[in-house]
N, C-alpha and C positions, 0 to 999 in steps of 0.2 A: 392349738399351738403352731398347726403348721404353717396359718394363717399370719399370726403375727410374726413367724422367720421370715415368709415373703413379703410381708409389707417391710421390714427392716432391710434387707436384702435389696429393695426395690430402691427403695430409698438412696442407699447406699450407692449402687448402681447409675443412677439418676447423678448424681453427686460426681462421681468420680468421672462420668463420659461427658458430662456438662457445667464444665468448674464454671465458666466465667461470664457468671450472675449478673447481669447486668442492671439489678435492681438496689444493689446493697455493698455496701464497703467491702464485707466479710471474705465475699468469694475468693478464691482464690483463683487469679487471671496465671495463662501459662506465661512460663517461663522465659521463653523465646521472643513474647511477644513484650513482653519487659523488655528485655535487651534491645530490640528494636526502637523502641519507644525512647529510652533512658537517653541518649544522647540530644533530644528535642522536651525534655519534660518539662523544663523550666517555661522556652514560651509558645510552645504549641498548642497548648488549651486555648491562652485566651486568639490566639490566631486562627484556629480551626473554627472557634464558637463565634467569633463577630464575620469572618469571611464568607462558612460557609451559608446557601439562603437555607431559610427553613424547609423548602419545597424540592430541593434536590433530590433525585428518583436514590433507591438505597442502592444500587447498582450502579449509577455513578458516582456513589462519595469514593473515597480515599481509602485505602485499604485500613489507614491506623483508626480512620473512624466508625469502620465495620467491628474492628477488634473494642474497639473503646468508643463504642455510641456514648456514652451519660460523662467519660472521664471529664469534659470541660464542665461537666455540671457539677461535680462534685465541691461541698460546700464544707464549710472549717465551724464549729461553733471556734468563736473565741474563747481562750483559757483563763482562768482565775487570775486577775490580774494581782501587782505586787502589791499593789495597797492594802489586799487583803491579805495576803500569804505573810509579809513579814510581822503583820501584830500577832496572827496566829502563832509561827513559828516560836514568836518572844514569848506568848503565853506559856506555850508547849515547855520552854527551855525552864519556865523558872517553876512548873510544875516537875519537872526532871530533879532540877536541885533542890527542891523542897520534899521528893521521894528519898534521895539521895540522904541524905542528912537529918532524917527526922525517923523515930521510931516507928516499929510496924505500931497496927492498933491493935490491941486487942479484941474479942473475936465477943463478937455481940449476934445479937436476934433481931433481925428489921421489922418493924411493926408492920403492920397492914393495916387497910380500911375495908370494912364491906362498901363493896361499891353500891349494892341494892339501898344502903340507908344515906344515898349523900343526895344532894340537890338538884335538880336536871337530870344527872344521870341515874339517879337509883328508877324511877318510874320507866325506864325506857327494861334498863337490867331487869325489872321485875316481871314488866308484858311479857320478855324474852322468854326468863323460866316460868313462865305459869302456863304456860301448853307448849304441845309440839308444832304449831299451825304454825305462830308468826313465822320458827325458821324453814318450814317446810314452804312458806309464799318466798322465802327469799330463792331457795331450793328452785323453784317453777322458772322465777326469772336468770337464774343461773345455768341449766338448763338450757332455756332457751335461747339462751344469747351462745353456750357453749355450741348446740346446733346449727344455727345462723354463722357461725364461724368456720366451722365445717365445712357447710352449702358453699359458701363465699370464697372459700379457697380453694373447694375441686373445681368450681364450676363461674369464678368470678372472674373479673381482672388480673393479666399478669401483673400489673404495676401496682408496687406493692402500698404506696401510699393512696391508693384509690382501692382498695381491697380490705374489706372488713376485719380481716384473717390477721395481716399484718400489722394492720395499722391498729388497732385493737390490742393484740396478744403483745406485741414487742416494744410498742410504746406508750401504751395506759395501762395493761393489766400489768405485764409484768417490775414495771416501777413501783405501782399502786399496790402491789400485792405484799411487796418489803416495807412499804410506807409503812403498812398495815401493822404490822408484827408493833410496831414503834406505840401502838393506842389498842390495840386488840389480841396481841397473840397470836395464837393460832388461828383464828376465827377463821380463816378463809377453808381450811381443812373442814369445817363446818357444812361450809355450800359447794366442796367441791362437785363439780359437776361429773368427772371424774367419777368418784366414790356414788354420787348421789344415783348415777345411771346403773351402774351397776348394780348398786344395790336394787332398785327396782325392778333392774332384767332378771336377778337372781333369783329374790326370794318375794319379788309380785304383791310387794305392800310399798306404800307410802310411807309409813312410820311406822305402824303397829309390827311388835315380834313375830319372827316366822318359825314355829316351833312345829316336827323337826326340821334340822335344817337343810334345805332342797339340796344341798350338791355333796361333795364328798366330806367335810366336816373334818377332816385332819391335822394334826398337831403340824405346826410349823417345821421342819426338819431341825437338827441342834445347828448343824451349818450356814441355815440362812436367817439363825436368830441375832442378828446383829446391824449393822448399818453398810458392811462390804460391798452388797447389791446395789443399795442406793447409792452409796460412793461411784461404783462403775456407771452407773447411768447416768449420775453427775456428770463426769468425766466426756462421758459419751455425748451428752448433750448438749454439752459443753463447744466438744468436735465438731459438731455438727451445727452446731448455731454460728459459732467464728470462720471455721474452715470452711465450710461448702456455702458457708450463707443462706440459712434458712429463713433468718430474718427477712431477706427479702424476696421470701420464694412461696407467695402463699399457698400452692399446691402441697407443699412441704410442711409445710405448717401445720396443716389440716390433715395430715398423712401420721404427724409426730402424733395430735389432739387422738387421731383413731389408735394409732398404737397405744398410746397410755392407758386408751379407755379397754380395750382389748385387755390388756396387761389386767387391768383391777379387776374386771370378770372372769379370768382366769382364776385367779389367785382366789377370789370369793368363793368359786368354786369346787376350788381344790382344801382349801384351808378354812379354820374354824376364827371367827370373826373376820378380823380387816387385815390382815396379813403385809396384803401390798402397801397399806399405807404407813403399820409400823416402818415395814423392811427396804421397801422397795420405791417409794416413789421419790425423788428426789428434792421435785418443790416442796411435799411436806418435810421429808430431813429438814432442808436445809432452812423452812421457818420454822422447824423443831428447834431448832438448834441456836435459830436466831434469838428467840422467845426465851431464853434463859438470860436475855437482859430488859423484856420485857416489864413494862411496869406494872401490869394487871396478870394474875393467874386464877385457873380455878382449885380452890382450897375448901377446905372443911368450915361453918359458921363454928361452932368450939368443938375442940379436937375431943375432949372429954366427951361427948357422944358420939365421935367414932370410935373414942378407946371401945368404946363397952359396946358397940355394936356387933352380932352374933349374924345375923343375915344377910350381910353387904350386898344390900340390892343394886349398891354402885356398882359393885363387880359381876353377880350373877344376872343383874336386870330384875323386873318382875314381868308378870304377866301381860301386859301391851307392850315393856321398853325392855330394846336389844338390852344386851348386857354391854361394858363396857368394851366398845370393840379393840382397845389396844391392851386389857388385861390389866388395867391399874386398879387401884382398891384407894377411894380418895382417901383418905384415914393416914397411911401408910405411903406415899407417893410425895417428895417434895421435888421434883423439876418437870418443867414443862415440856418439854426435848418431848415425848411421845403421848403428850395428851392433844385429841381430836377439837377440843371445847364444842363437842356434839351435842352437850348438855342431855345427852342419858340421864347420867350419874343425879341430876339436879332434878329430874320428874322421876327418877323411879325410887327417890330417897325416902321414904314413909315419913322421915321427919322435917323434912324440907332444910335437911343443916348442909348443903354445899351450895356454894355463893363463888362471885367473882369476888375477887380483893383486887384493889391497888398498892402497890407495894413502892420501896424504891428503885429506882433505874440500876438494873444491874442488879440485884442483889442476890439474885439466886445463881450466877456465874461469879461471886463474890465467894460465895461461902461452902466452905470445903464439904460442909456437912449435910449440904441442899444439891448443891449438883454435884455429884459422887463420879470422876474421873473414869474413865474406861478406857482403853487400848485402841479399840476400832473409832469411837468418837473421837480420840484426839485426832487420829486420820482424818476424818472429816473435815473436823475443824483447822486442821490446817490446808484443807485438799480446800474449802475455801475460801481463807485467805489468796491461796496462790491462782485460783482460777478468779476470784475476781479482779484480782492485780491484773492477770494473763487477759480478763475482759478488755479492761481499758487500753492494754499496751495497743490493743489489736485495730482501736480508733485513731489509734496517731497516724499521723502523716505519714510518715518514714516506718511502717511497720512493713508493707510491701517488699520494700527495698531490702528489709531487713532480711526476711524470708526466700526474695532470690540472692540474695548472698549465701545463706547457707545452702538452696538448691545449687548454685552456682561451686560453693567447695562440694559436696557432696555427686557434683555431676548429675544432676537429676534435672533430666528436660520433661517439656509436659509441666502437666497439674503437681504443682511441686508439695503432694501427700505429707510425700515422708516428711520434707524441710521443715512444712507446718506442725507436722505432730511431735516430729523433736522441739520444734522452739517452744509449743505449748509444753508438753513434759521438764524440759529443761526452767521455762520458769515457775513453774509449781516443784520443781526438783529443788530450784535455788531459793525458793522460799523457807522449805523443810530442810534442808541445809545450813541456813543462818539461823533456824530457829535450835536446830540439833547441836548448834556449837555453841550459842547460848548457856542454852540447858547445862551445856558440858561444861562452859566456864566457870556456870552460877554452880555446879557443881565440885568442882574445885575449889571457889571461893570458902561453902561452906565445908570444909574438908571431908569430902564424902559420906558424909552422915547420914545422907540420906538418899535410897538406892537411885540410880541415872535413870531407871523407865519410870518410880515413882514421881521423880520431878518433870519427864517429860509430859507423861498424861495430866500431872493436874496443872503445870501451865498453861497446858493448851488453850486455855481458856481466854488468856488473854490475845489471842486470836480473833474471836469473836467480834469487839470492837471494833476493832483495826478493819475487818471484811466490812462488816454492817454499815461503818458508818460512812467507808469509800465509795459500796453499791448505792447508799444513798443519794450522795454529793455527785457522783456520778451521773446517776438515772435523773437528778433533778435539772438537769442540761436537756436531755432527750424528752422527758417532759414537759417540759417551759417553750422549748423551740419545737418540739417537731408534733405535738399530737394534733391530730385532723380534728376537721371539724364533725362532734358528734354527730347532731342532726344529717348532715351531710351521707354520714357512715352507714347512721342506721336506715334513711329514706333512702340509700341508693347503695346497699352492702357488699352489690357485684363489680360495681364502681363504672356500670353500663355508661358508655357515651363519652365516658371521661378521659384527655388525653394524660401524659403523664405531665407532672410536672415542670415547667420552664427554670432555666438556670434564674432568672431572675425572681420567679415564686418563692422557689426555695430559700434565694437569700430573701426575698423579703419575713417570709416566714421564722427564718433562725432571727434576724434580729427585731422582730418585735416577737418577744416571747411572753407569757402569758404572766407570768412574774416581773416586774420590775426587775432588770440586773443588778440595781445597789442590793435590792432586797435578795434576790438567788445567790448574789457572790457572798452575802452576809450568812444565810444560811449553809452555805458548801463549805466558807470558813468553820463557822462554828460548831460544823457537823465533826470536822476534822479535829477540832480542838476537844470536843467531847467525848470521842471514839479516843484519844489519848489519854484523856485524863481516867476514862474509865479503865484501860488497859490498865495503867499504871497500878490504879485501886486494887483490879484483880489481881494484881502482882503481891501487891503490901497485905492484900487480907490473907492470900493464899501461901504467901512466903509464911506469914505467924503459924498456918496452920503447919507445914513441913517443915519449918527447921526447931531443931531439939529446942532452943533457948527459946524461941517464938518471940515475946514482946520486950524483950530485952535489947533484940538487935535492930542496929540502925540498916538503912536501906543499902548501905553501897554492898550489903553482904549481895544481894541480887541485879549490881550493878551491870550485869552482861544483860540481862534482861531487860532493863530501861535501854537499853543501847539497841537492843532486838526491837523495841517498841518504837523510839526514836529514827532509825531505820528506815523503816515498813514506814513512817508514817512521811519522814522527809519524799521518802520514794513515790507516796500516793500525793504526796501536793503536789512533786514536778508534775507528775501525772495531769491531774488536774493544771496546772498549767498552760499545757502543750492545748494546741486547738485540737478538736477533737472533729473526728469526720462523721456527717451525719448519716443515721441509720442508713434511710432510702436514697 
């Protein structure tokens, strides 16, 4: 334990005596040196960048260019232009008045497919569950690549896009890993490398059960049985990736990779199965949580043989396979928020009845009676919304500027901490704000009938949408324009010999991106229009479920609600909009 306070501590330290990163947007540059700057920003780049020669000793540049080496480098993806923004908008509007003035539905069962018996994909599903190897070879290469990531960032390139560490973790895995949720669910919690290590430092098997269990085997405390931990680390990681710029700090990065891994062998050790991954990690929450609009879950093949089942080897395991490590019993469990899709349950079943299913999109954050509201998740789920909003704002142009302004009221010279972490608190503040006065609208509307925290926890849901499918449209910018070249990454991961990037690399790299831009702007639209119209659904199924009359009432009863959704989503187009500033 004492280990992972120093390595946080370090970190932190590292951050605070050395804001201004000169690999990545995020940092934050001081104060003073804004101010200086701000009176020449319009044409000083491109005057500093064609004048001065490449070869100039760094002892004689200029002072503002010692302060801001890369600022003339700095590159804009272009924003979502209007030809795409207004048909969406128009879509969005006449799905508004068609909520608006049309009955809720009544409250149905969505069917499902076994995915194992469909065409293409049932042979692939079936290899999966019929041992534990295929995913333990996935495990090896996950692993390994999570190690080479490490190596590459203590001991690689400072520059982040020649650096395995960064260019890797902040613009392949972590886009690719939310892609994921959209075709597989959790799956990634599967191979986390994370858990996968640990678990092997722990209990010195590959797959087979370690019975008794090597470390202290303790019941989770009642305190940390919830999502609160992982919200904070959310939050924190959050901090840390925007404010000090971790993104383009691969020493940093591989510092975060050791603390996480740290953290799950802690927790493995102190506590009886996987602890840190229900409670505590934050990428698993937060594809926990995404995954309840998932189109594929794992479910029972007929419920009717887990009714009557007496020995739930899903739950206790048998004799080679752990037992379920997040405590769900498949039978009895309908949301995917804390399942691992470790496929235990599916090898230690004696009758082989737990399967992937595909479902519809959304359905289990549809229905009241599948994903069951709680108090500390709706936090989440709004924490968020507001921190992926607070992602994007932090790529705009004018976010700086924005940030010494309130350093600037605030009186805070230096690394402006505070300004940063109020502006982040303050827009995740005002997210849960507009969503609280909603609630309280849509709660007057239906004249109090039904209590103010019961309406807040089960709309939270419609939250969901609105985050997933912005992170999406989002990250599919940074993927299209800026991911390196693999072969390049893996043959040269320290990024030896390599100088950084030219202002002109860079732009030529954003605009040929790897998507066609009719086809990217088409998807970032439609990504937009789909994360609305799904909100709105979760609104109409979950309003039937909470108000007294249910399918009687037409929609404008939850009209503050569409106005909260409408909002949020106007808010994330400008977003997309605006050009956004490249990662490195």
């Amino acid at each position: 334990m004492k280990q992972i306070i120093f390595a946080a501590l370090l970190l932190i330290a590292q951050a605070w005596n050395a804001p201004a990163f000169a690999h990545t947007e995020h940092g934050l540059a001081p104060v003073e040196k804004h101010a200086q700057k701000a009176p020449t920003q319009q044409a000083a780049p491109a005057q500093v960048d064609d004048s001065a020669p490449d070869t100039l000793p760094a002892e004689q540049a200029p002072a503002e260019e010692e302060v801001y080496p890369d600022e003339p480098m700095e590159m804009l993806h272009p924003g979502l232009p209007e030809e795409w923004r207004y048909p969406a908008g128009a879509i969005m509007a006449v799905i508004a008045l068609w909520a608006l003035f049309t009955r809720f539905p009544g409250q149905s069962s969505p069917k499902s497919i076994n995915l194992a018996t469909m065409p293409f994909v049932g042979p692939v599903v079936r290899f999966l569950n019929r041992s534990p190897y295929p995913l333990l070879g996935i495990r090896f290469v996950s692993v390994a690549v999570f190690l080479m990531v490490v190596v590459a960032g203590l001991f690689g390139t400072t520059y982040p896009e020649h650096n395995l560490a960064t260019a890797l973790v902040w613009n392949l895995w972590w886009p690719l890993v939310v892609v994921s949720v959209l075709f597989l669910g959790t799956a990634w919690c599967a191979i986390c490398p994370w858990n996968t290590l640990a678990n092997w430092l722990v209990r010195w098997r590959l797959w087979r059960r370690r019975d008794p269990h090597p470390g202290r085997n303790r019941k989770v405390p009642r305190y940390l049985q919830n999502v609160w931990p992982a919200l904070l680390m959310f939050m924190g990681l959050t901090w840390l990736e925007t404010g000090v710029g971790v993104t383009g700090w691969p020493l940093a990065t591989a510092l975060m990779a050791l603390v996480m891994l740290v953290l799950s062998i802690v927790f493995m050790l102190l506590y009886e199965r996987k602890a840190f991954c229900r409670y505590m990690c934050p990428v698993g929450r937060t594809l926990g949580f995404y995954s309840r609009l998932a189109p594929v879950s794992v479910r029972p093949l007929e419920q009717s043989t887990c009714d009557t089942c007496k020995t739930l080897e899903c739950y206790n395991g048998s004799k080679d396979i752990e037992p379920c490590p997040t405590h769900l019993v498949v039978g009895r469990f309908s949301q995917n928020t804390n399942c691992l899709s470790c496929g235990s349950c599916m090898l230690s079943c004696p009758k082989k009845n737990v399967t992937w299913r595909l479902r519809p999109l959304g359905s289990e954050a549809k229905d009241q009676a599948q994903a069951r509201p709680q108090w500390d998740g709706a936090w989440f789920m709004l924490a968020l919304l507001g921190v992926t909003m607070f992602h994007g704002l932090t790529m705009m142009e004018f976010w700086r500027d924005w940030v010494a302004a309130v350093a600037g009221l605030l009186n805070e010279s230096g690394t402006p901490i505070i300004s940063f972490t109020l502006a982040m608190l303050g827009v995740c503040g005002g997210v849960v704000l507009a969503y609280a006065a909603a609630i309280g609208l849509a709660w007057l509307f239906n004249k109090r009938a039904t209590p103010y925290k019961t309406l807040f926890v089960s709309f939270a849901f419609v939250t969901l949408p609105l985050a997933f499918v912005y992170h999406l449209a989002h990250n599919l910018d940074h993927l299209s324009r800026e991911s390196a070249d693999l072969v390049t990454l893996f043959t040269n991961p320290f990024g030896t010999g390599l100088a950084p990037l030219s202002a002109s690399a860079k732009h030529d790299m954003m605009m040929d991106p790897i998507l066609p831009e009719v086809a990217m702007y088409t998807l970032q639209a439609g990504l937009m229009v789909l994360g609305f119209w799904l909100a709105v659904q979760i609104v109409r199924h979950r309003g039937n479920g909470q108000l007294a009359d249910g399918g009687g009432v037409k929609g404008w009863r939850l009209a503050p609600l569409l106005a909260f959704i409408g909002a949020i989503t106007a808010t994330n187009l400008w977003l997309m909009a605006q050009g956004m500033v490249m990662r490195f």
